[in-house]
C-alpha positions as a LaTeX table, in Angstrom:
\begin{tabular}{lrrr}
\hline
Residue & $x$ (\AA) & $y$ (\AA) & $z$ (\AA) \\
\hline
Unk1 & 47.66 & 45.44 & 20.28 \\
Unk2 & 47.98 & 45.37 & 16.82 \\
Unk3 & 48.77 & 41.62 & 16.54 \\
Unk4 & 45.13 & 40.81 & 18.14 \\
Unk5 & 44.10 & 43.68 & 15.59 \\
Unk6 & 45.15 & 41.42 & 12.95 \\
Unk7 & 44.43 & 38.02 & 14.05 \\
Unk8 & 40.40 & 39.31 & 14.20 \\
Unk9 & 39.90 & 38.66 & 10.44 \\
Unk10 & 41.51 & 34.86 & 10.68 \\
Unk11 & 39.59 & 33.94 & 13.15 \\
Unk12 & 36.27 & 35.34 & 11.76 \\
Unk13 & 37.08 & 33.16 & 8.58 \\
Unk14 & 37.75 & 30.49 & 10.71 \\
Unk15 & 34.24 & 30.76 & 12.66 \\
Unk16 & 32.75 & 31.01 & 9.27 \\
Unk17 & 34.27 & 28.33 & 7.68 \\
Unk18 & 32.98 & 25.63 & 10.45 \\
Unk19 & 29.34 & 27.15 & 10.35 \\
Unk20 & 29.47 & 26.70 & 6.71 \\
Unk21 & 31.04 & 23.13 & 7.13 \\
Unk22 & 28.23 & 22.65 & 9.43 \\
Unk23 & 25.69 & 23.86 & 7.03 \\
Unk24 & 26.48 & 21.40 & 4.45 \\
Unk25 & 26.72 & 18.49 & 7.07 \\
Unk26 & 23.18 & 19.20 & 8.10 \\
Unk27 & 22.06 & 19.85 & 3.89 \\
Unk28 & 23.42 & 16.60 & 3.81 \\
Unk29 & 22.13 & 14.66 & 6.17 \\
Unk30 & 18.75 & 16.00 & 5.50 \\
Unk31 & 19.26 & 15.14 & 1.79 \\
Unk32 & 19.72 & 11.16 & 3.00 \\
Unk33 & 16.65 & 11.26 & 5.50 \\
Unk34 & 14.55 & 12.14 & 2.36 \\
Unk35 & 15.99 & 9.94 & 0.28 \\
Unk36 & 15.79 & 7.24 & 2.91 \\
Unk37 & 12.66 & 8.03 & 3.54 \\
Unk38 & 11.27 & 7.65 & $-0.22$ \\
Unk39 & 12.73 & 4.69 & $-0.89$ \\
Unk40 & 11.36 & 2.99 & 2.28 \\
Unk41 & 8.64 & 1.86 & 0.91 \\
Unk42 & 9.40 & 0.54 & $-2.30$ \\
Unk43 & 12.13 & $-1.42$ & $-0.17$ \\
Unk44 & 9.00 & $-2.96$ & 1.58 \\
Unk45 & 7.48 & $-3.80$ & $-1.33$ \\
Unk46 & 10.31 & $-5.65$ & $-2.93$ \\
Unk47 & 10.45 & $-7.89$ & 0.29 \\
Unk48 & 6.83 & $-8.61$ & 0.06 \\
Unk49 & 7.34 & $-9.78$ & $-3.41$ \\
Unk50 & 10.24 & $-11.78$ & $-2.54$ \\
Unk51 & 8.75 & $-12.84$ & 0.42 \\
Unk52 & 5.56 & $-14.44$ & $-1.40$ \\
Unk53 & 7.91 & $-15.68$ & $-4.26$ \\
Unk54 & 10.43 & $-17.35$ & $-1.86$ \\
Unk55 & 6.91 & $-18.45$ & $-0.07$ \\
Unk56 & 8.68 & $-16.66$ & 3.12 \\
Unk57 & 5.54 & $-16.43$ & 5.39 \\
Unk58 & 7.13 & $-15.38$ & 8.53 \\
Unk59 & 9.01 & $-12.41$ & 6.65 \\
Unk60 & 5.65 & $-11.69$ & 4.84 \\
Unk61 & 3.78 & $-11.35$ & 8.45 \\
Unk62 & 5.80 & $-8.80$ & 9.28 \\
Unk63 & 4.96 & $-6.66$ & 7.22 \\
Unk64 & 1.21 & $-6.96$ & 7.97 \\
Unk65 & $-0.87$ & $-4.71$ & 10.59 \\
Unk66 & $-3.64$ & $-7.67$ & 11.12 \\
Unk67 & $-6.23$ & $-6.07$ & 12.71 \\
Unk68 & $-6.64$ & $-3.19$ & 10.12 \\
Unk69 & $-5.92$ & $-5.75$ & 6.64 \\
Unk70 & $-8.68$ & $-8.07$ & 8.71 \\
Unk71 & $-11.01$ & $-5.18$ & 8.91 \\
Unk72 & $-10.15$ & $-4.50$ & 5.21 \\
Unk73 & $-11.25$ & $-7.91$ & 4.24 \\
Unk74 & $-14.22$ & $-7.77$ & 5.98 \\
Unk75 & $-15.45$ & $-4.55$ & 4.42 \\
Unk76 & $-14.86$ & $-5.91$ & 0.96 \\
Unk77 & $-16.31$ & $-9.42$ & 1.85 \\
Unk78 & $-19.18$ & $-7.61$ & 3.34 \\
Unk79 & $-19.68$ & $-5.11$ & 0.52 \\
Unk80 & $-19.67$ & $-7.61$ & $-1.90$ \\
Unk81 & $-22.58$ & $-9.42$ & $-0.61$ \\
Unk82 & $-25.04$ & $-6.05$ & $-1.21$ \\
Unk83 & $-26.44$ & $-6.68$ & 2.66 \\
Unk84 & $-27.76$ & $-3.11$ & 2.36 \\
Unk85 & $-29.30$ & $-3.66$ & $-1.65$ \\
Unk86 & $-30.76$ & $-7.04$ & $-0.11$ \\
Unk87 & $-32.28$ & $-5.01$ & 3.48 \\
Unk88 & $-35.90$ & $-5.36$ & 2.21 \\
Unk89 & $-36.31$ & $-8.85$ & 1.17 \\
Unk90 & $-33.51$ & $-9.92$ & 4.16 \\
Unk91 & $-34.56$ & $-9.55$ & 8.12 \\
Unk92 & $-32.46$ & $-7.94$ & 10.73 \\
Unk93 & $-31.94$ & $-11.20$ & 11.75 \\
Unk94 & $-30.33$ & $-12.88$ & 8.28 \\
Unk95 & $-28.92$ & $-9.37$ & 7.79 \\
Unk96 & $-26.60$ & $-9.65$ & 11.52 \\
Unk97 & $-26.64$ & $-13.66$ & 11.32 \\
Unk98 & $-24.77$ & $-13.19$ & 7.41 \\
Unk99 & $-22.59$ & $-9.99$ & 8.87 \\
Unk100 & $-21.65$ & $-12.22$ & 11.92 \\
Unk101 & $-20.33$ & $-15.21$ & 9.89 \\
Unk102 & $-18.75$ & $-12.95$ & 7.80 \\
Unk103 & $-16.54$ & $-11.48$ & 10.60 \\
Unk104 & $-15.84$ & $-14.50$ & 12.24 \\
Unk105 & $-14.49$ & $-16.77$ & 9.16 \\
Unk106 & $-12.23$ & $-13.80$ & 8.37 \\
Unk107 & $-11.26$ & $-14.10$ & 11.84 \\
Unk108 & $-10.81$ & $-17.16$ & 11.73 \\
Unk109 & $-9.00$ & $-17.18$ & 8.51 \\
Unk110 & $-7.01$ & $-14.12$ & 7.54 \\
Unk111 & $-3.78$ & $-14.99$ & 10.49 \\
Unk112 & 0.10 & $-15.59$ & 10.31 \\
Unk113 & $-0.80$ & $-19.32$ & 10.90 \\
Unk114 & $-3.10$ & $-19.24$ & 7.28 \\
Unk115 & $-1.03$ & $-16.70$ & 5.39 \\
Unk116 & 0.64 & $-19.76$ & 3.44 \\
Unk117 & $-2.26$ & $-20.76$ & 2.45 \\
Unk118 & $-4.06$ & $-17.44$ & 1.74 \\
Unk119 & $-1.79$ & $-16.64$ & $-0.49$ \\
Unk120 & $-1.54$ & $-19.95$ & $-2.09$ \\
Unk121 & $-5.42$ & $-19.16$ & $-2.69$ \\
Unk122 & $-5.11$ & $-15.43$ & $-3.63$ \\
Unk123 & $-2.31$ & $-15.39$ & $-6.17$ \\
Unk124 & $-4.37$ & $-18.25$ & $-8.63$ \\
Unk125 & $-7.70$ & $-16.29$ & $-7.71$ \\
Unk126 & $-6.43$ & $-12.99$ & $-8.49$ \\
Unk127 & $-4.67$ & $-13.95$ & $-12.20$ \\
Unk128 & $-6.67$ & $-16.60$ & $-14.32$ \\
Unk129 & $-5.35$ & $-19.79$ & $-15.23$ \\
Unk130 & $-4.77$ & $-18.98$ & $-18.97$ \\
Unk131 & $-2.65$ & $-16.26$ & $-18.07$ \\
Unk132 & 1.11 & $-16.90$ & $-17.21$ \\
Unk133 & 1.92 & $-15.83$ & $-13.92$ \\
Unk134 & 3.93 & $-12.44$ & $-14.07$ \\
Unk135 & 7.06 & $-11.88$ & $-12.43$ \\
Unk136 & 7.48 & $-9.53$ & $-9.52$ \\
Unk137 & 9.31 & $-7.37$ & $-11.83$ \\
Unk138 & 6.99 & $-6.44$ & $-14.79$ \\
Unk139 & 4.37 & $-5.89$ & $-12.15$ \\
Unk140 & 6.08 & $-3.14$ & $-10.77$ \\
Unk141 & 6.46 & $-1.73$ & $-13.67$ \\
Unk142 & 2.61 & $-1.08$ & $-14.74$ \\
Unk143 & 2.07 & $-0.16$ & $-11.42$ \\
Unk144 & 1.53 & 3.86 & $-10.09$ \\
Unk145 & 2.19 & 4.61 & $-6.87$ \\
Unk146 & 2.04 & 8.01 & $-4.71$ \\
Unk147 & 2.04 & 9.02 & $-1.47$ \\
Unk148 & $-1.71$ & 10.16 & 0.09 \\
Unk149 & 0.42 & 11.27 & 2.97 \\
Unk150 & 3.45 & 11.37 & 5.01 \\
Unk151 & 2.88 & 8.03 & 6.39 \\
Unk152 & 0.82 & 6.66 & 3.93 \\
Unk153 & 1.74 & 5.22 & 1.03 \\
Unk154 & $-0.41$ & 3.74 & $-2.12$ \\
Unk155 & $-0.01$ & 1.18 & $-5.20$ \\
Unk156 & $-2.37$ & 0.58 & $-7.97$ \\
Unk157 & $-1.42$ & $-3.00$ & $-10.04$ \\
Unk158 & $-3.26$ & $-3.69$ & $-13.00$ \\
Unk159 & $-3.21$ & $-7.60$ & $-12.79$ \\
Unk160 & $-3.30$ & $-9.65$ & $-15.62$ \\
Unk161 & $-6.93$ & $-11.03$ & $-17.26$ \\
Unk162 & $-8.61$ & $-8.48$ & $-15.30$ \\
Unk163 & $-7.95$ & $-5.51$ & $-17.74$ \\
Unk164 & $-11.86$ & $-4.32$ & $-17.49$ \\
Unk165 & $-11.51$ & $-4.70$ & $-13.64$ \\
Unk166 & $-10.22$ & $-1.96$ & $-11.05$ \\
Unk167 & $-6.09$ & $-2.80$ & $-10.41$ \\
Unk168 & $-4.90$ & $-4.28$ & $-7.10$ \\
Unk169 & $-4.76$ & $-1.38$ & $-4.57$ \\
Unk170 & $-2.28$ & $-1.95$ & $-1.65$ \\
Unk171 & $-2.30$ & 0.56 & 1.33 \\
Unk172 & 0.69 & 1.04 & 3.74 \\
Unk173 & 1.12 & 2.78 & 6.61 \\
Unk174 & 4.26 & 3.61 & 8.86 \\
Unk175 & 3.60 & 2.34 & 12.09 \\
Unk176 & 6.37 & 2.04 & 14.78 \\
Unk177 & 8.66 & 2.98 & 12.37 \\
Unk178 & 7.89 & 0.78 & 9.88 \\
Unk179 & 5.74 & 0.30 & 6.67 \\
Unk180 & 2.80 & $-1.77$ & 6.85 \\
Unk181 & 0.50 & $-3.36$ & 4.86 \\
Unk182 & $-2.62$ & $-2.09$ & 6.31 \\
Unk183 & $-5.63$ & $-2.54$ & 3.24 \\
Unk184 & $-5.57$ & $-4.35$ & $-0.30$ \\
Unk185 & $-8.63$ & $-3.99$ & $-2.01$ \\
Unk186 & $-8.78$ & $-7.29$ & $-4.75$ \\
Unk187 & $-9.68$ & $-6.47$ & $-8.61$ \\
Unk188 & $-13.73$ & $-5.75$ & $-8.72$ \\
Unk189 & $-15.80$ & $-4.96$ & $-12.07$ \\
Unk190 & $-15.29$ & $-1.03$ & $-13.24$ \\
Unk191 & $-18.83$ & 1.00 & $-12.48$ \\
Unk192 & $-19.40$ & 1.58 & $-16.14$ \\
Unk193 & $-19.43$ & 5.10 & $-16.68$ \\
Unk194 & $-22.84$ & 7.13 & $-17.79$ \\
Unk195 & $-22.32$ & 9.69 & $-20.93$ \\
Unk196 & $-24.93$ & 12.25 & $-21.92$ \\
Unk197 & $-25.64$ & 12.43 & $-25.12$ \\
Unk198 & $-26.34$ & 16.39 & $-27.17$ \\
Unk199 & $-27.29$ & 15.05 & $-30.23$ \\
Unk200 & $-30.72$ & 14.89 & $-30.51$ \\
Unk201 & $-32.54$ & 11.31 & $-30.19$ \\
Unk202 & $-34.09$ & 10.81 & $-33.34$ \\
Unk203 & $-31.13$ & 11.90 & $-35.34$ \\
\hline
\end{tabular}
């Protein structure tokens, strides 16, 4: 009797020795998950600059939800074309003819078989010729990023020669497990900003 007396407190501190070696096994695997997690995305974006510096399409591709970057370039495409500023002076017929040709060239052109040459267009479009291309590198490291949300994921890149302009904005989601590259809104002119003045006018 008294040797199961005494063999209680070993085995409690053996009990809580594995719950606390259990503790710090789950700590720590929760610990990696996040870390995984955050760096997931950065990871992506170092393969898409590889991938466009190596010119590695196919890798590139993969990285791309289509359907949402081709309704993305349509919005922008269609935006920038002031159909709604234009309503009066344009019918409803030029208005849907314009917003129809719109949506089918980008159909027609934003696919895995063009990305080559879409981004053989977009990288000389986006930084002008007197400015040397920049690496990979030093864009990364003007650029902010931040999550919006858990599965979405931001990056602002001031490009080169367009310093008054708004900064390339890439949007990625995770979808099936993986980041993608679901919106990039191209450099546009800054709204210029409207300060009231207190001073009086005539002073």
């Amino acid at each position: 009797m008294t040797a199961l007396t005494s063999a209680g407190p070993f085995v409690r501190r053996a009990s809580l020795n594995k719950l606390q070696a259990a503790r710090r096994v789950c700590v720590g695997a929760s610990a990696a998950a996040l870390g995984l997690y955050l760096a997931s995305p950065f990871v992506t974006l170092w393969s898409i600059g590889s991938a466009i510096q190596t010119h590695d399409m196919k890798a590139l591709g993969q990285v791309i939800n289509w359907s949402e970057l081709d309704a993305s370039i349509k919005h922008q495409t269609l935006s920038g074309l002031h159909l709604e500023q234009a309503s009066d002076d344009l019918p409803d017929f030029g208005s849907s003819f314009a917003t129809t040709a719109v949506s089918n060239a980008v159909d027609f052109t934003v696919t895995q078989a063009n990305l080559g040459t879409l981004v053989d267009q977009a990288v000389p479009a986006a930084i002008p010729a007197n400015q040397p291309t920049p690496s990979f590198a030093s864009l990364v490291e003007k650029a902010s990023v931040r999550f919006t949300r858990i599965d979405q994921f931001e990056v602002d890149v001031p490009l080169p020669g367009h310093e008054h302009d708004t900064p390339l904005k890439i949007e990625m989601r995770i979808q099936n497990w993986r980041w993608k590259v679901t919106k990039v809104e191209f450099p546009t002119a800054r709204v210029p900003i409207m300060q009231a003045s207190v001073a009086p006018s005539n002073a």
